[in-house]
Jmol script that loads the backbone (N, CA, C; Angstrom):
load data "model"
ATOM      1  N   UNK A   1      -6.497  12.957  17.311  1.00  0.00           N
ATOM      2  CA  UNK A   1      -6.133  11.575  17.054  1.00  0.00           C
ATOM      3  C   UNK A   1      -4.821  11.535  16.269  1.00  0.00           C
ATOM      4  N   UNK A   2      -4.368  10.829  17.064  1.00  0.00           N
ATOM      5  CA  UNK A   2      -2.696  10.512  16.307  1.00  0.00           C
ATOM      6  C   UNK A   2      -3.143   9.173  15.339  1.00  0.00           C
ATOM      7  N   UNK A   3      -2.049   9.792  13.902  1.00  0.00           N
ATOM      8  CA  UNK A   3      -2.363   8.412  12.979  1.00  0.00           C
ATOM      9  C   UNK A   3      -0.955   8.642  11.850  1.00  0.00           C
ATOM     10  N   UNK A   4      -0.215   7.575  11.672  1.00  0.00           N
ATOM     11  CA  UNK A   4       1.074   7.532  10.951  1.00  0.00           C
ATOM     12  C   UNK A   4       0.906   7.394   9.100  1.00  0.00           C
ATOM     13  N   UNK A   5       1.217   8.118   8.284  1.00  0.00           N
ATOM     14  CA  UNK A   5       1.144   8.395   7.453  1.00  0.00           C
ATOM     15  C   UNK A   5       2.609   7.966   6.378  1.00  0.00           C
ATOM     16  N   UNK A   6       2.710   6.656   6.104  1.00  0.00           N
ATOM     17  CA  UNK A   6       4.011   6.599   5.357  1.00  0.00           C
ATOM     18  C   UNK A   6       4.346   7.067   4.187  1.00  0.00           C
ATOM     19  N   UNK A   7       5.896   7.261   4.082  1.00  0.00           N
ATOM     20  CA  UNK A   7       6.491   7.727   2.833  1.00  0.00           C
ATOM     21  C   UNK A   7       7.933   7.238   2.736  1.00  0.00           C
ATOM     22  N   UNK A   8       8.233   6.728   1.155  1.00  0.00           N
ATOM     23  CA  UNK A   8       9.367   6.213   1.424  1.00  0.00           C
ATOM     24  C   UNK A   8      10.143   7.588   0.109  1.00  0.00           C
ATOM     25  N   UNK A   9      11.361   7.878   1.165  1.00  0.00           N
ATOM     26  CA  UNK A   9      12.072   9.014   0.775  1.00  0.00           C
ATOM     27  C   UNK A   9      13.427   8.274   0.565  1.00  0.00           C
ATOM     28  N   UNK A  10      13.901   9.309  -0.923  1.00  0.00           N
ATOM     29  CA  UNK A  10      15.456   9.467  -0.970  1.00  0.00           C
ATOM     30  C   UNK A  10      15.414  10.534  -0.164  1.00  0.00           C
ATOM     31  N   UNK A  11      16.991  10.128  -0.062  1.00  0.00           N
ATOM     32  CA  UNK A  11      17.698  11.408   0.688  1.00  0.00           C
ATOM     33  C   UNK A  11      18.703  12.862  -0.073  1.00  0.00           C
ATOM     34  N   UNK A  12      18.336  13.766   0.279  1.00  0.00           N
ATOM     35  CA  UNK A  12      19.346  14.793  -0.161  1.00  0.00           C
ATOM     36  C   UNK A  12      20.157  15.423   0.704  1.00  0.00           C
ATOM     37  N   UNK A  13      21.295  15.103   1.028  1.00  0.00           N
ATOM     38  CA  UNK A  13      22.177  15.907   1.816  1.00  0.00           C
ATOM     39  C   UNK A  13      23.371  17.001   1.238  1.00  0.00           C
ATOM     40  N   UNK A  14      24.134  16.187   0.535  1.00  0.00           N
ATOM     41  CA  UNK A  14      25.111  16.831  -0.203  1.00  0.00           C
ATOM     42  C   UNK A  14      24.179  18.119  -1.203  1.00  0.00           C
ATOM     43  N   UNK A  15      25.260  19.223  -1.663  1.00  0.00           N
ATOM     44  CA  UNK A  15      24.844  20.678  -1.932  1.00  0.00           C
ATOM     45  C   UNK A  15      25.002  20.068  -3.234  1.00  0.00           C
ATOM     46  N   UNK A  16      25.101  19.114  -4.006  1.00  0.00           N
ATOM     47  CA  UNK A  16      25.383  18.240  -5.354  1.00  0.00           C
ATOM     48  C   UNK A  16      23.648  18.160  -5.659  1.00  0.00           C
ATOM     49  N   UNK A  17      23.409  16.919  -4.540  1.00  0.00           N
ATOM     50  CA  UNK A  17      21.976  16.327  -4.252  1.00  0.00           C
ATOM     51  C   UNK A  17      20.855  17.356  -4.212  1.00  0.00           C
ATOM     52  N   UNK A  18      21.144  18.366  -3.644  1.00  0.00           N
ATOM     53  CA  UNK A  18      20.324  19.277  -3.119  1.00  0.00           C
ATOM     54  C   UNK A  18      19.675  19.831  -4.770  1.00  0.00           C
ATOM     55  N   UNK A  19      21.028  20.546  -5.402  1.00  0.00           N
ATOM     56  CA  UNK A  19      20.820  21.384  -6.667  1.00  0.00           C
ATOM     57  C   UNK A  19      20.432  20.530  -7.561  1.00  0.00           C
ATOM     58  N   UNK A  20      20.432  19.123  -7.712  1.00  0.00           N
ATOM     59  CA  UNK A  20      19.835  18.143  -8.464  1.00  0.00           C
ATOM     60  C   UNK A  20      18.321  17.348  -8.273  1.00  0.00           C
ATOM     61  N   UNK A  21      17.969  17.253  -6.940  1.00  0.00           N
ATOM     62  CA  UNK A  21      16.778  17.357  -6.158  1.00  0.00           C
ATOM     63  C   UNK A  21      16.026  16.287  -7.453  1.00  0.00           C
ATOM     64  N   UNK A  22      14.775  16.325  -7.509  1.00  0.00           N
ATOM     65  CA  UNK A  22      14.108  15.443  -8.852  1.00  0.00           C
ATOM     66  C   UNK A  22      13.959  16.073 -10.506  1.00  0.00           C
ATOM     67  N   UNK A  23      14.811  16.263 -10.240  1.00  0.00           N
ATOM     68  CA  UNK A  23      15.012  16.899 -11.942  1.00  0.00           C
ATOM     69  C   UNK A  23      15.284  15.751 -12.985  1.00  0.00           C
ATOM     70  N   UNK A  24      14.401  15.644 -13.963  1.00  0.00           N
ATOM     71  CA  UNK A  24      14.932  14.556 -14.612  1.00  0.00           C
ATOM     72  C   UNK A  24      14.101  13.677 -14.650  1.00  0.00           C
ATOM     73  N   UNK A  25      12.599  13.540 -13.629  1.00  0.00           N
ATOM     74  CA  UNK A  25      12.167  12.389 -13.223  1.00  0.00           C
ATOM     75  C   UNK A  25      10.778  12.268 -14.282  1.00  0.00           C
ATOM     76  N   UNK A  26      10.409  11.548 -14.681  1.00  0.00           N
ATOM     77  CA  UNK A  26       8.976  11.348 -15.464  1.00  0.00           C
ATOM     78  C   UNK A  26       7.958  11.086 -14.490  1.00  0.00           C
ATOM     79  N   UNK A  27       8.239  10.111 -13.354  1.00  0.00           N
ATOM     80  CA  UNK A  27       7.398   9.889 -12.398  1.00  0.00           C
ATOM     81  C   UNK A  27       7.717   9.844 -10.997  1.00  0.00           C
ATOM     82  N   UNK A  28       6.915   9.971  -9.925  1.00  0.00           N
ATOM     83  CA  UNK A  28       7.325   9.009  -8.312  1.00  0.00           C
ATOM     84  C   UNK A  28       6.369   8.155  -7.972  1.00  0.00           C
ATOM     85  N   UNK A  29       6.460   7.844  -7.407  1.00  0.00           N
ATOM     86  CA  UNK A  29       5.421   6.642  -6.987  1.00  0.00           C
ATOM     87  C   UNK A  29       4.844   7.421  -6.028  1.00  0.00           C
ATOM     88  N   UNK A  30       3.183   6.837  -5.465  1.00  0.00           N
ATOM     89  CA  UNK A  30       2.557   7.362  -5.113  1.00  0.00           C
ATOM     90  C   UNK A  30       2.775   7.755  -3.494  1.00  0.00           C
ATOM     91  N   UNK A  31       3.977   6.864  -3.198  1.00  0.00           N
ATOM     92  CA  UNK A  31       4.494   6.962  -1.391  1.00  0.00           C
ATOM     93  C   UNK A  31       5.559   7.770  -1.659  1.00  0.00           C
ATOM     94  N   UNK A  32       6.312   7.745  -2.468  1.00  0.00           N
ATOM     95  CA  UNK A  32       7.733   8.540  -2.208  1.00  0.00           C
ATOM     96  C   UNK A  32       8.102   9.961  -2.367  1.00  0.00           C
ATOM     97  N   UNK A  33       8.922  10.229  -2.207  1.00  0.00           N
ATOM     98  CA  UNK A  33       9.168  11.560  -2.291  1.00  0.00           C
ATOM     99  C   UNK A  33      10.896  11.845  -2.180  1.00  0.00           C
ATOM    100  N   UNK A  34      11.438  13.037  -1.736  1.00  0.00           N
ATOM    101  CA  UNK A  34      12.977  13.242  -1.526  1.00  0.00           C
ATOM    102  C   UNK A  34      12.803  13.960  -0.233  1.00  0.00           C
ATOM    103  N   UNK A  35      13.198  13.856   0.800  1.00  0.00           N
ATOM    104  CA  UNK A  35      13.579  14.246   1.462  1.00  0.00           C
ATOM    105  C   UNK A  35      15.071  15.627   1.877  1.00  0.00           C
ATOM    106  N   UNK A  36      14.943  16.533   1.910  1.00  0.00           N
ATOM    107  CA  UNK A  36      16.243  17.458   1.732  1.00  0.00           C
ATOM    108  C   UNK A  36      16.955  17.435   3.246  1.00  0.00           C
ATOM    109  N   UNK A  37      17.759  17.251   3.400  1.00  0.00           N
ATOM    110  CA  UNK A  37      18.102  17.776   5.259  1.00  0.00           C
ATOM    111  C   UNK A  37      19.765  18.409   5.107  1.00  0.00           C
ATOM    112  N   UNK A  38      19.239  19.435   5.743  1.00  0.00           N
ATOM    113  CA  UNK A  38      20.015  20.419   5.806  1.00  0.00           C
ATOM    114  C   UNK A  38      21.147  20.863   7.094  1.00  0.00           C
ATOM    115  N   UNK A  39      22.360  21.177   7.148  1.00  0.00           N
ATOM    116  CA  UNK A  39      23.037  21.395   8.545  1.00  0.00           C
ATOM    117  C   UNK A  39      22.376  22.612   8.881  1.00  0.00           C
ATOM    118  N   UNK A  40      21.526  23.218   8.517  1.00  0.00           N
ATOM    119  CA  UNK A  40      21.154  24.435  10.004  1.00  0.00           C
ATOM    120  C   UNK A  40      19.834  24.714   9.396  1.00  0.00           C
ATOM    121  N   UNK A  41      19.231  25.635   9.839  1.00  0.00           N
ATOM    122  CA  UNK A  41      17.591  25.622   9.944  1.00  0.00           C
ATOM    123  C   UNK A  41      17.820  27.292   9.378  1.00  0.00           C
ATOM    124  N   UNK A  42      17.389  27.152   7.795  1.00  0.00           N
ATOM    125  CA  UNK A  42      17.721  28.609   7.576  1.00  0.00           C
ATOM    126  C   UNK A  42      16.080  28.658   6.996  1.00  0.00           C
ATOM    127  N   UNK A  43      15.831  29.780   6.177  1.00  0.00           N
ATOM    128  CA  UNK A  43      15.224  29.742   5.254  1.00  0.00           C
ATOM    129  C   UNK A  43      15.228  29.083   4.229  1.00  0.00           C
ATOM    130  N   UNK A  44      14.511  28.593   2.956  1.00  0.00           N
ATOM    131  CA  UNK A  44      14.919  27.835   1.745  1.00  0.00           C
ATOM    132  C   UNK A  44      13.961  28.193   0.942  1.00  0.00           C
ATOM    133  N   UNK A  45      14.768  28.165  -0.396  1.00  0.00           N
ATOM    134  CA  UNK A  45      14.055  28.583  -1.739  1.00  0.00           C
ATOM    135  C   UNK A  45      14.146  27.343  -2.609  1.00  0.00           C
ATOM    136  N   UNK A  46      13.528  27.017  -2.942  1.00  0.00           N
ATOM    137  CA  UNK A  46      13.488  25.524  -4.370  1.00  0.00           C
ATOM    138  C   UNK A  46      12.894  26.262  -5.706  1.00  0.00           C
ATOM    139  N   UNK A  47      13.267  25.414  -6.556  1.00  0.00           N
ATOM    140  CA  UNK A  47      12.790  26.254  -7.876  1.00  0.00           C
ATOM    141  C   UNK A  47      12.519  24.867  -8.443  1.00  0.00           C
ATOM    142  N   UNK A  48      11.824  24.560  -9.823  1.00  0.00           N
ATOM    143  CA  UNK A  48      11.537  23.016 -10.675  1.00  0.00           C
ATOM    144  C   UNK A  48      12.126  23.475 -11.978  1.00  0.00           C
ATOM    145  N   UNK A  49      13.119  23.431 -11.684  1.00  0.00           N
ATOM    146  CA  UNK A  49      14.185  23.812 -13.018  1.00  0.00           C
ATOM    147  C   UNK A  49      14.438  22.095 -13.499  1.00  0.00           C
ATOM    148  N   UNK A  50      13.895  22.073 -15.245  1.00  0.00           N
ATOM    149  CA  UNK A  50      14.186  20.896 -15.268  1.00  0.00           C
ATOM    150  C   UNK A  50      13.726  19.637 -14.544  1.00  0.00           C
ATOM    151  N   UNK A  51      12.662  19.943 -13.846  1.00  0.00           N
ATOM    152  CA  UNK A  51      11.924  19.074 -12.800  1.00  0.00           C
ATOM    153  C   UNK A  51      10.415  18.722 -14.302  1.00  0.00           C
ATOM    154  N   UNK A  52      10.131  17.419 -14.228  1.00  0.00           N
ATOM    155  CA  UNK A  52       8.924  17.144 -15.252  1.00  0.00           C
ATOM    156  C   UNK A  52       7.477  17.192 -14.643  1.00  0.00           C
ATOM    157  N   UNK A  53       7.455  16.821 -13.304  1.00  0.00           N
ATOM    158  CA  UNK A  53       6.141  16.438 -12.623  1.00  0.00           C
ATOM    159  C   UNK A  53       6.117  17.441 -11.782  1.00  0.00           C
ATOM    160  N   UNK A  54       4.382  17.959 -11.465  1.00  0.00           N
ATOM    161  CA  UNK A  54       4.284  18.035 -10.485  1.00  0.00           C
ATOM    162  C   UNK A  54       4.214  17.914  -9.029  1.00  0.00           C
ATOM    163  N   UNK A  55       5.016  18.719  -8.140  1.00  0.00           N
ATOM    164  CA  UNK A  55       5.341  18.569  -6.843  1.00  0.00           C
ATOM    165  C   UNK A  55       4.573  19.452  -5.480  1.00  0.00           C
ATOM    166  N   UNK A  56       4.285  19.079  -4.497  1.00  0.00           N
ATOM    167  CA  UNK A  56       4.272  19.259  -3.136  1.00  0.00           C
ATOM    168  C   UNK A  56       5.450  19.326  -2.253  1.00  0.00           C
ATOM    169  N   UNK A  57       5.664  20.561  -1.785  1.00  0.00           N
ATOM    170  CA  UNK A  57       6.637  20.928  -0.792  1.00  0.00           C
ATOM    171  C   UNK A  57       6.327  21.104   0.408  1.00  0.00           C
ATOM    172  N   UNK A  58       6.901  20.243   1.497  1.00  0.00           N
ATOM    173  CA  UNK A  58       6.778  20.595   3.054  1.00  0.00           C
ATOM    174  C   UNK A  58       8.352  21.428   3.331  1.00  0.00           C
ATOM    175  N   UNK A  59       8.056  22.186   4.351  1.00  0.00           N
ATOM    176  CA  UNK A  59       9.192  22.514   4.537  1.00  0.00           C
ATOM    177  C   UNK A  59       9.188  22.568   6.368  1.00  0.00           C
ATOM    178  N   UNK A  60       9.932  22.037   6.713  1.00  0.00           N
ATOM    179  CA  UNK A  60      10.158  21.333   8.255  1.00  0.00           C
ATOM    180  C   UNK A  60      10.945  21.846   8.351  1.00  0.00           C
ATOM    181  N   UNK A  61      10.953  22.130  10.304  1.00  0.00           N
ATOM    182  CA  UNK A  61      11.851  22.582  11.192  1.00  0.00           C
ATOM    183  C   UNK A  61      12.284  21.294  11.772  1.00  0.00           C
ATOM    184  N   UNK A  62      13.451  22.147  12.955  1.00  0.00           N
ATOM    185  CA  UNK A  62      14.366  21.421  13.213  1.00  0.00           C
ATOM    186  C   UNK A  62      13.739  20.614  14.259  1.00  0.00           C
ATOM    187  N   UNK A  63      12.577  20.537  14.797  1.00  0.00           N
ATOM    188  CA  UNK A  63      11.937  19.533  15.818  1.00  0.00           C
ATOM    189  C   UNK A  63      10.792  18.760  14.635  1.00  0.00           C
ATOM    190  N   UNK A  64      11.046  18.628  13.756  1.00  0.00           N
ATOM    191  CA  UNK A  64       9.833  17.930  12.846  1.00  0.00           C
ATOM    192  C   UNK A  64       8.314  18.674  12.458  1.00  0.00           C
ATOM    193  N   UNK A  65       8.532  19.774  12.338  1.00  0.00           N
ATOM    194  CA  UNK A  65       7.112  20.286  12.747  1.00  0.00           C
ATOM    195  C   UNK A  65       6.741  21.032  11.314  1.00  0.00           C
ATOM    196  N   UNK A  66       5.966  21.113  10.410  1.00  0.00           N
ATOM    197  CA  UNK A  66       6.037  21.300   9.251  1.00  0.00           C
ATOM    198  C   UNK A  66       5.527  22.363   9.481  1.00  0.00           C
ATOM    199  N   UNK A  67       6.491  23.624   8.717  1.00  0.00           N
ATOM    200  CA  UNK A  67       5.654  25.129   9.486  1.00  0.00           C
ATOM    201  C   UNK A  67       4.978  25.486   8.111  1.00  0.00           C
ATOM    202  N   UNK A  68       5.239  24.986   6.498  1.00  0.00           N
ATOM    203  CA  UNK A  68       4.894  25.519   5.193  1.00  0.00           C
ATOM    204  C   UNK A  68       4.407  24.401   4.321  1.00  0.00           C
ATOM    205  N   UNK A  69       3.471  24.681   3.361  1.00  0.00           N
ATOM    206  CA  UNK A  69       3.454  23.450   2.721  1.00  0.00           C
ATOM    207  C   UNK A  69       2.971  23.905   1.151  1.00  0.00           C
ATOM    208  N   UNK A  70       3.801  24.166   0.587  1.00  0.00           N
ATOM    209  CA  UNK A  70       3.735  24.663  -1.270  1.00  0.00           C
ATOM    210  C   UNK A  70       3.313  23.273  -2.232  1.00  0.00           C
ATOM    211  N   UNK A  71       2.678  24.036  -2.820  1.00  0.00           N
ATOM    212  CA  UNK A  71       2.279  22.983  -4.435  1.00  0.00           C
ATOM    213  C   UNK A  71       3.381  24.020  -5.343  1.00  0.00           C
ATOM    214  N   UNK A  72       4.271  23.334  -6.541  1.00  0.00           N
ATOM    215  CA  UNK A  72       5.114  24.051  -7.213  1.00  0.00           C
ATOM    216  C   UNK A  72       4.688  23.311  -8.425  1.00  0.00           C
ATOM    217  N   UNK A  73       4.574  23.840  -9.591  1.00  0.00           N
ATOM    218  CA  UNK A  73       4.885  23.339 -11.019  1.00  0.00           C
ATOM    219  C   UNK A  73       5.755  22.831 -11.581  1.00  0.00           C
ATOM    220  N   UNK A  74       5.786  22.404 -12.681  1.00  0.00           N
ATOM    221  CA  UNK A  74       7.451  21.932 -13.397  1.00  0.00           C
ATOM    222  C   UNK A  74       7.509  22.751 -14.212  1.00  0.00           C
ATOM    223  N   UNK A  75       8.784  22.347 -14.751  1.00  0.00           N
ATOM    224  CA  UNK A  75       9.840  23.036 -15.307  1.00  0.00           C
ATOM    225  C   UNK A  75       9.662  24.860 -15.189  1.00  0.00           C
ATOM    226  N   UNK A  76      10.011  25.284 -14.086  1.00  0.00           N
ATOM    227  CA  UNK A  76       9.490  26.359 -13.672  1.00  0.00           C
ATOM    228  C   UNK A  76      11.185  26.980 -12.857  1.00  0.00           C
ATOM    229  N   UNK A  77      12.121  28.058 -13.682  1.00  0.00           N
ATOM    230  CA  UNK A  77      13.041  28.610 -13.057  1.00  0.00           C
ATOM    231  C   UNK A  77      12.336  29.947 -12.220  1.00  0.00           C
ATOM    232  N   UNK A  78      11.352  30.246 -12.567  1.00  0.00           N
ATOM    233  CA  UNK A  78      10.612  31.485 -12.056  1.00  0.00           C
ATOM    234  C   UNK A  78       8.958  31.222 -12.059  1.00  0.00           C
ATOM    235  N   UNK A  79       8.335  31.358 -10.651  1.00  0.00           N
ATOM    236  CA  UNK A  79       8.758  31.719  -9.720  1.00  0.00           C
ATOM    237  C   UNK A  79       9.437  30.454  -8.734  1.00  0.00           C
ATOM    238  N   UNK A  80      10.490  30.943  -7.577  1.00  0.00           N
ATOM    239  CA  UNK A  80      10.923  30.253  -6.752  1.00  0.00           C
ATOM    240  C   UNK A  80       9.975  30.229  -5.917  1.00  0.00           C
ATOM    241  N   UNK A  81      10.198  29.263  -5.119  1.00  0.00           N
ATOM    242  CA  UNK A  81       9.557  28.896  -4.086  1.00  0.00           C
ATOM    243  C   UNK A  81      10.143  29.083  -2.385  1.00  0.00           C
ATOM    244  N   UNK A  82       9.596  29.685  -1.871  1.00  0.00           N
ATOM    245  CA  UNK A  82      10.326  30.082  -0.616  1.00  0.00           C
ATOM    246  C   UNK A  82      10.008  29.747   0.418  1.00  0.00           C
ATOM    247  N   UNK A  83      10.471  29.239   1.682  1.00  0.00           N
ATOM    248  CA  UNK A  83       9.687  28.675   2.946  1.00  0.00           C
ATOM    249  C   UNK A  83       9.528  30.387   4.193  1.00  0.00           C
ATOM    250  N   UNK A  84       8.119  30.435   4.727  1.00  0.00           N
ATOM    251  CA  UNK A  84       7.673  31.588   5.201  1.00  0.00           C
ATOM    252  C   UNK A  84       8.736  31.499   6.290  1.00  0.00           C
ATOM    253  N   UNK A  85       9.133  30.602   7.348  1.00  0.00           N
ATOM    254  CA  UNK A  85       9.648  30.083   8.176  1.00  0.00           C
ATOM    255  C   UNK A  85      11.226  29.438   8.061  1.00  0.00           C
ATOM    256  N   UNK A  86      12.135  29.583   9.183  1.00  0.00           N
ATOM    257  CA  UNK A  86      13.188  28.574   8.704  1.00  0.00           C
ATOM    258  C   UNK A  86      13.124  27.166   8.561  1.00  0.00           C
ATOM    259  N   UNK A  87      13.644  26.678   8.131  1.00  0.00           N
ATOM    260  CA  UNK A  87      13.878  25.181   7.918  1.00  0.00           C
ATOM    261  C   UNK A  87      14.999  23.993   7.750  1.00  0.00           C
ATOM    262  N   UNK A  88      15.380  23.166   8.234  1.00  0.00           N
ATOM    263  CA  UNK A  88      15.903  22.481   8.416  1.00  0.00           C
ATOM    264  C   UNK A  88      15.920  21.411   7.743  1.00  0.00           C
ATOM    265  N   UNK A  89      14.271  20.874   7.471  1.00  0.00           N
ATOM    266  CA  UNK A  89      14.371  19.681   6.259  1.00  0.00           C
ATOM    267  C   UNK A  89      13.645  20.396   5.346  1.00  0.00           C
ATOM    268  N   UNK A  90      12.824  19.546   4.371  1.00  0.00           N
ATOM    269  CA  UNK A  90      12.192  19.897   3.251  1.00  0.00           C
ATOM    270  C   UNK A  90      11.675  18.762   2.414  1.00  0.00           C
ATOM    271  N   UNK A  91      10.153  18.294   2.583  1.00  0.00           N
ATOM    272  CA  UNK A  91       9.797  17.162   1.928  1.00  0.00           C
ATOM    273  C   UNK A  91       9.484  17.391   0.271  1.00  0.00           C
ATOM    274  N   UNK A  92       9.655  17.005  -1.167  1.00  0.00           N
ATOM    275  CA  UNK A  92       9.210  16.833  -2.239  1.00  0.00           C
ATOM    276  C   UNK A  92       8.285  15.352  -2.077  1.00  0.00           C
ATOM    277  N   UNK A  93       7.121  15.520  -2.344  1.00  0.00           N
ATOM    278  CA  UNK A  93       6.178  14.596  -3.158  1.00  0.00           C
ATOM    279  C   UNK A  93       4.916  14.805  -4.150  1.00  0.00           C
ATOM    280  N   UNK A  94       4.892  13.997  -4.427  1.00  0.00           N
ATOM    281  CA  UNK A  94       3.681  14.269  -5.959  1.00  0.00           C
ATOM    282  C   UNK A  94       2.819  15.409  -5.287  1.00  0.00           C
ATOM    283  N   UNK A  95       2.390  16.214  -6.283  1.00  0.00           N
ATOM    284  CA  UNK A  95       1.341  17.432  -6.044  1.00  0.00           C
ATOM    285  C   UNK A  95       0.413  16.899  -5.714  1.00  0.00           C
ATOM    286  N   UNK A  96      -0.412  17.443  -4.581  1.00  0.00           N
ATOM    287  CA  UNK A  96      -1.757  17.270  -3.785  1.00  0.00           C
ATOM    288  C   UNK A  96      -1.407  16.013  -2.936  1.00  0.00           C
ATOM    289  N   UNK A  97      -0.136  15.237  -2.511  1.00  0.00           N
ATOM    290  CA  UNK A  97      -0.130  14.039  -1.433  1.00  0.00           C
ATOM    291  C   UNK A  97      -0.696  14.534  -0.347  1.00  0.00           C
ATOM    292  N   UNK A  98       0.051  15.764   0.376  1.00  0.00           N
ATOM    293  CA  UNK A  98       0.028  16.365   1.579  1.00  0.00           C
ATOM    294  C   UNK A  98      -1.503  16.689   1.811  1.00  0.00           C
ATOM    295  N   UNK A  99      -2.623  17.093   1.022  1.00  0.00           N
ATOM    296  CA  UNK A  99      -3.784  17.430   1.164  1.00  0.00           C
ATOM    297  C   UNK A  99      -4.236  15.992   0.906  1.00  0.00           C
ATOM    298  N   UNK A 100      -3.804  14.832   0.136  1.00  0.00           N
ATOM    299  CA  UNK A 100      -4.731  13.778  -0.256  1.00  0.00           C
ATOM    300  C   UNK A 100      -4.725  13.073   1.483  1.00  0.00           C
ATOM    301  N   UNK A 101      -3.214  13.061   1.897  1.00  0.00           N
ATOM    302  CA  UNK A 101      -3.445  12.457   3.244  1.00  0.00           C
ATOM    303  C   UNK A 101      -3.873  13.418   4.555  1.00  0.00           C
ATOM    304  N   UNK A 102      -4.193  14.402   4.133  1.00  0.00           N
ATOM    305  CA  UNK A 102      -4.654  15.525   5.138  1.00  0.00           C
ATOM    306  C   UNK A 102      -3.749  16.112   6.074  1.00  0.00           C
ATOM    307  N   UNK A 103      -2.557  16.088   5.414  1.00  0.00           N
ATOM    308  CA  UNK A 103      -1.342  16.589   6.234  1.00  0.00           C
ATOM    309  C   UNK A 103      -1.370  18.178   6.104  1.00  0.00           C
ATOM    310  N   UNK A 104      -1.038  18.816   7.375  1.00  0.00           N
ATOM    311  CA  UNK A 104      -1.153  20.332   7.186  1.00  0.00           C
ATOM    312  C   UNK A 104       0.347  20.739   8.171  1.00  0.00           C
ATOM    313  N   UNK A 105      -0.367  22.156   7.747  1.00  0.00           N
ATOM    314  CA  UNK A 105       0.814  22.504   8.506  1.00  0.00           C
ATOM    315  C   UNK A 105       0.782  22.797  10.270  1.00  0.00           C
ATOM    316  N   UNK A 106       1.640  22.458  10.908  1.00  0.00           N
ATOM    317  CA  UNK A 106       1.996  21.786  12.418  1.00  0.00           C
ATOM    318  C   UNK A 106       1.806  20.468  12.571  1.00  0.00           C
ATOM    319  N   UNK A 107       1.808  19.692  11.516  1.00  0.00           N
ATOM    320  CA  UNK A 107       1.777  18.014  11.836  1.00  0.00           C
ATOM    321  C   UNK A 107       3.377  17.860  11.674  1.00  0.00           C
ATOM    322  N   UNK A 108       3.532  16.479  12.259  1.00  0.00           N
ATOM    323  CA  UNK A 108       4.561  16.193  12.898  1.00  0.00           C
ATOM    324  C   UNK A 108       5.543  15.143  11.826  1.00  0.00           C
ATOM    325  N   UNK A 109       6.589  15.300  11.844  1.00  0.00           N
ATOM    326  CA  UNK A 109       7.109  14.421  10.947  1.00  0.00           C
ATOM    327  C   UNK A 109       8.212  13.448  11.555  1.00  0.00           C
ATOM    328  N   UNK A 110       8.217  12.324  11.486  1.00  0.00           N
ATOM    329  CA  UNK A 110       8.788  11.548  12.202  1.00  0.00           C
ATOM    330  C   UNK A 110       9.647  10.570  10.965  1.00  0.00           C
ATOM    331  N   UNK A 111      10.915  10.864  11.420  1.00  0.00           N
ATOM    332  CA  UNK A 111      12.313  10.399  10.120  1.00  0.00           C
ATOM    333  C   UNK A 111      12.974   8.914  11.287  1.00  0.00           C
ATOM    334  N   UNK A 112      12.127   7.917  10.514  1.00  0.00           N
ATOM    335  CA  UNK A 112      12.513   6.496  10.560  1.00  0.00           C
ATOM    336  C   UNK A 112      13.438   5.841  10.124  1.00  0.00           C
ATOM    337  N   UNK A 113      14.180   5.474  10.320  1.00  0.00           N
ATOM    338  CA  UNK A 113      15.777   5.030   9.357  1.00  0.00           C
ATOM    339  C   UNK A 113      16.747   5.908   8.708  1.00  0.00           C
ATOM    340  N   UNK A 114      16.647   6.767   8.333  1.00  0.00           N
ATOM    341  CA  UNK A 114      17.259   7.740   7.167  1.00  0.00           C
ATOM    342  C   UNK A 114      18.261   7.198   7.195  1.00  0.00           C
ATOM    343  N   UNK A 115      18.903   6.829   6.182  1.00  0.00           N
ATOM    344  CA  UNK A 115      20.136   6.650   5.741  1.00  0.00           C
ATOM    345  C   UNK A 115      20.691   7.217   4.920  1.00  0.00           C
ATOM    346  N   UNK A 116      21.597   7.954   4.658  1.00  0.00           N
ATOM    347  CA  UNK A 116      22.530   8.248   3.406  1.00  0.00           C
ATOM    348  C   UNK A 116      23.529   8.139   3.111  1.00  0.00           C
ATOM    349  N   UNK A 117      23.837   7.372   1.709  1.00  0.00           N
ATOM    350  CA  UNK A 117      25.330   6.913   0.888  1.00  0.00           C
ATOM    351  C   UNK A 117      26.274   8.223   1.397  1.00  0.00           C
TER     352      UNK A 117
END
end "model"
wireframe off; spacefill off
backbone 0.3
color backbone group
């Protein structure tokens, strides 16, 4: 059964955005998250340097297909976090979203509007 699961994402594109990611933040709301998108589908490492909350990491390929899905701590320079698979995007949202909405890995991610400044 197909069923749509919303989230409203910033965007990270710029290598500025990227290294700044949610650092800084006290909270997110219970839909949002950051979105990362990347020009090529490599591997990726994230770290919660300076990050306050706990986070959930998807890490998506270049057809939407979520091949990894990490819980990370805060304020945490060690250990990094690494995607098993390459990747292309990379979702941040509150720790345990992805299991609260039963999202796993090979579900599908579908990028509605994206816009970025």
């Amino acid at each position: 059964m197909n069923r749509q699961i919303n989230c409203n994402v910033e965007i990270a594109v710029t290598s500025e955005e990227h290294a700044k990611g949610l650092m800084g933040r006290s909270e997110l709301c219970d839909t949002c998250g950051m979105l990362f998108i990347f020009n090529d589908e490599e591997y990726r490492t994230f770290w919660m340097k300076n990050t306050k909350i706990p986070l959930s990491i998807a890490f998506i390929d270049k057809n939407g297909i979520i091949n990894d899905i990490q819980d990370m701590n805060p304020y945490q320079t060690f250990p990094t976090y690494s995607s098993k698979y390459p990747a292309k995007f990379a979702l941040e949202v509150n720790q345990g979203w992805f299991k609260k909405n039963n999202i796993t890995t090979g579900s599908k991610v579908i990028l509605n509007g994206c816009i970025s400044k």
